[in-house]
Structure formats: structure tokens, C-alpha cells
C-alpha positions as CSV (number, residue, x, y, z in Angstrom):
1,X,0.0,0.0,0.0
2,X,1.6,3.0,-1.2
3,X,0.0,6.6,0.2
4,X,1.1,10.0,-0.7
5,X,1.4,12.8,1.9
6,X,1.7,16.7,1.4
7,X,2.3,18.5,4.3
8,X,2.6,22.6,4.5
9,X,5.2,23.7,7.0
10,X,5.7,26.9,9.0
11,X,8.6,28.6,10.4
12,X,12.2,26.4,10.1
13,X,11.2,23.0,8.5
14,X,14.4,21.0,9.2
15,X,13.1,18.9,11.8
16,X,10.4,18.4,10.2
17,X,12.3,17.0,6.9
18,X,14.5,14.9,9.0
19,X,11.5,13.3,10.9
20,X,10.1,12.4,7.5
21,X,13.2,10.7,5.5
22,X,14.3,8.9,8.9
23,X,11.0,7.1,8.9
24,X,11.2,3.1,7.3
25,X,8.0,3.3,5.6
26,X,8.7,6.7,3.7
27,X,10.3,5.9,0.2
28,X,10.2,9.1,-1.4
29,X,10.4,12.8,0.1
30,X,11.4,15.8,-1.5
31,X,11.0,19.5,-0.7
32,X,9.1,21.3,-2.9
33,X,7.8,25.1,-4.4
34,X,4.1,25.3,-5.0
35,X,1.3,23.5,-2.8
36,X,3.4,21.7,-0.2
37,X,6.6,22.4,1.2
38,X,7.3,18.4,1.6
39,X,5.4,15.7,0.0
40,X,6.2,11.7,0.5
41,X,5.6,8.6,-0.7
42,X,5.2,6.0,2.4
43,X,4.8,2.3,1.7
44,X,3.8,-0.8,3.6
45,X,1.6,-3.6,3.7
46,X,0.6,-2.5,7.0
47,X,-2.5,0.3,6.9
48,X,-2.4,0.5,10.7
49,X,1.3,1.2,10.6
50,X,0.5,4.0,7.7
51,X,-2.0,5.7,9.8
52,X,0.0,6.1,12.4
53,X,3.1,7.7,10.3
54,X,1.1,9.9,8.9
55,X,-0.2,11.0,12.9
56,X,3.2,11.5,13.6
57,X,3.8,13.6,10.5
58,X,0.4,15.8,11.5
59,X,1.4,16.2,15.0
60,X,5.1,17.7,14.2
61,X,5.0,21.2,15.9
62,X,6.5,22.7,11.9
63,X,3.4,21.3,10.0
64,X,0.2,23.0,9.4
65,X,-1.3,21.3,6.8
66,X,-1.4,17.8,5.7
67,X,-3.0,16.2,2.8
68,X,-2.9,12.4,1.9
69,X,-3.8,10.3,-1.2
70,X,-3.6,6.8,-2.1
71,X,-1.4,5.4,-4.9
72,X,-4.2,3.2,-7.2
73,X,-1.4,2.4,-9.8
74,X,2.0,3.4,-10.4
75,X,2.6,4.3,-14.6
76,X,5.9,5.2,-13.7
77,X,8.8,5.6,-11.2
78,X,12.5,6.5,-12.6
79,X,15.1,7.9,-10.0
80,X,18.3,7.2,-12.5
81,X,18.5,10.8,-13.9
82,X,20.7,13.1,-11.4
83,X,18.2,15.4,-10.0
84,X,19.9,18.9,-9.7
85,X,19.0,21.0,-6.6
86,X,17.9,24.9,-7.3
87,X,18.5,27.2,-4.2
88,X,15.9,27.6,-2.5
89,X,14.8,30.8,-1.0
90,X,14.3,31.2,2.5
91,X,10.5,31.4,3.1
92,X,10.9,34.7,5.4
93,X,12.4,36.4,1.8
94,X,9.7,35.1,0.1
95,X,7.2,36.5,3.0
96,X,8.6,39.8,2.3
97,X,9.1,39.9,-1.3
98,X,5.3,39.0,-1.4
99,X,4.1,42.0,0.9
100,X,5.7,44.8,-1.4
């Protein structure tokens, strides 16, 4: 059972990142710009052990927002081309930038 999580975090979102990627059941996390500022993939045959992941994730003091989804069928995965990594602004420029 694969589910995907979006979360929206607030204020510093390091810990928040590293509680994510050090969790078994999460195969996939990246940061990202638009809706979410993290979104996962967490898989295991285990729903109850899902559930409570993603209560974990929820109850992290960074995130205020979470959205979930269930995989029905993967078309395609295909993590062999380098990803590069743009800089990423720090939300507190982007804050201000958007209030001018």
C-alpha cells in the first residue's frame, strides 16, 4: 500500500524533513515550491502502521497542513537521472518579497 502525503510547513522545516526521510516506511520525500513544502511517498503492507506515520507527521509542531492520497497504480517511477538541486529561498524572503 503506497500513500502520498503533502504536508505545509511553518517557520524552520528541518526537523520536520528529518523526521520524514528517517521514517522506514517513507520511500520518497522531497522538498518542494508550490502547494506543499514536503510531499512523500510512504509504503507498507501494513495500513495501521501507515496511519500512524502519517499521525506523527500531522502532529510535528512545523506542519500545518497535511493532505494524503492513495497510490491506485504506479505508470511510472525512474530515480536514474541526477536530479539537480535549485536554491531555495528562505521562506521569510519570500514573505517579504510578497508584501511589497
Amino acid at each position: 500500500m503506497k500513500v502520498g502525503v503533502g504536508l505545509c510547513l511553518t517557520g524552520e522545516d528541518h526537523d520536520a524533513v528529518a523526521a520524514a526521510v528517517q521514517m522506514p516506511e517513507v520511500e520518497f520525500a522531497a522538498e518542494s515550491l508550490g502547494r506543499f513544502d514536503l510531499i512523500a511517498t510512504l509504503n507498507s503492507s501494513d495500513p495501521a502502521e501507515i496511519a500512524g506515520r502519517l499521525e506523527q507527521l500531522r502532529s510535528l509542531p512545523e506542519v500545518h497542513h497535511m493532505e494524503t492520497w492513495m497510490h491506485v497504480r504506479t505508470h511510472k517511477e525512474d530515480y536514474s537521472q541526477p536530479m539537480t538541486t535549485p536554491t531555495r529561498p528562505h521562506r521569510q524572503t519570500l514573505m517579504e518579497s510578497s508584501t511589497r
